[in-house]
C-alpha positions in Angstrom: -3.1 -24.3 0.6 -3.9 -22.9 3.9 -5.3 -24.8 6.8 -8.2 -23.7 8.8 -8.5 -20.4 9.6 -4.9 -18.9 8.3 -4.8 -16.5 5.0 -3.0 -18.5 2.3 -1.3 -15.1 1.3 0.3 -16.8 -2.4 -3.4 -17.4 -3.3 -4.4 -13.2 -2.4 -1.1 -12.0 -4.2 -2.4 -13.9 -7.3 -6.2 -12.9 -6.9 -5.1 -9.4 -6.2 -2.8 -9.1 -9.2 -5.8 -10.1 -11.5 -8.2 -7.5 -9.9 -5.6 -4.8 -9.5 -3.1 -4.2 -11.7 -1.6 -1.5 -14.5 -3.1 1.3 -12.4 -2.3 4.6 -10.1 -3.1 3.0 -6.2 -3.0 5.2 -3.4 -2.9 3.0 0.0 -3.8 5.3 3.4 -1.3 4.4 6.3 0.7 2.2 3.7 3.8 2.6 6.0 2.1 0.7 8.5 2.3 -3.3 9.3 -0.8 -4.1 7.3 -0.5 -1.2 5.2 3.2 -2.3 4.3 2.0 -5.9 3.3 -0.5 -4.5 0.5 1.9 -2.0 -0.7 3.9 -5.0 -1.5 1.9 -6.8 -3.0 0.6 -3.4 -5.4 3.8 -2.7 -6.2 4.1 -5.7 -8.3 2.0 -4.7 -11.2 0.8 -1.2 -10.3 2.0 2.4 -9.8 1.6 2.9 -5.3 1.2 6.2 -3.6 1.5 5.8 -0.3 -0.3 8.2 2.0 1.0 7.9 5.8 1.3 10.5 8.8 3.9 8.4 10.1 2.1 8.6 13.2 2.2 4.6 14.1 3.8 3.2 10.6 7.6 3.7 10.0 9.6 4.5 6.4 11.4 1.1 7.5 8.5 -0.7 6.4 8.6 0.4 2.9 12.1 -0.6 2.6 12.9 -2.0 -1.3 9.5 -1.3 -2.6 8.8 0.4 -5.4 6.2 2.8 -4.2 6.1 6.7 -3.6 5.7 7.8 -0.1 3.3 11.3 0.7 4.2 12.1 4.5 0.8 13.5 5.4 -2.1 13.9 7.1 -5.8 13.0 5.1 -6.8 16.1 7.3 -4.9 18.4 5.1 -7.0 18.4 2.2 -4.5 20.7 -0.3 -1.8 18.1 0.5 -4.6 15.2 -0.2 -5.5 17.2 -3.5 -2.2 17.7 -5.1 -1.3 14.0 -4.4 -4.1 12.6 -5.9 -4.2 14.9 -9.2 
């Protein structure tokens, strides 16, 4: 259990795998540090698109994980629509 104030982050991977799971995910700037920590936790029980310009997140981040990466801008709605078809 987490003390005070810090994210007990076994206790989110567990609730998130019960609320998420056996579905298609697409995470916006999943290649980012944030981004990169729910993409890892998706992965586990879910199909994850990640959707990243690159501009501040790095490939590096999704090192090992099981997840496809769209290099992209949300701006460029074709690219946005053929992802998510």
């Amino acid at each position: 259990m987490a003390s005070s104030g810090e994210v007990d982050l076994d206790d989110v991977r567990s609730k998130l795998g019960l609320i998420i799971r056996d579905r298609r995910v697409m995470v916006t700037g999943g290649a980012g540090f944030i981004g990169s920590h729910l993409v890892e936790v998706l992965t586990e029980r879910n199909k994850v698109f990640v959707y990243d310009d690159l501009s501040t997140g790095t490939m590096h981040n999704l090192d090992e994980m099981d997840a496809e990466l769209v290099v992209g801008s949300l701006l460029d709605q074709d690219l946005l629509q053929r992802t998510v078809k």
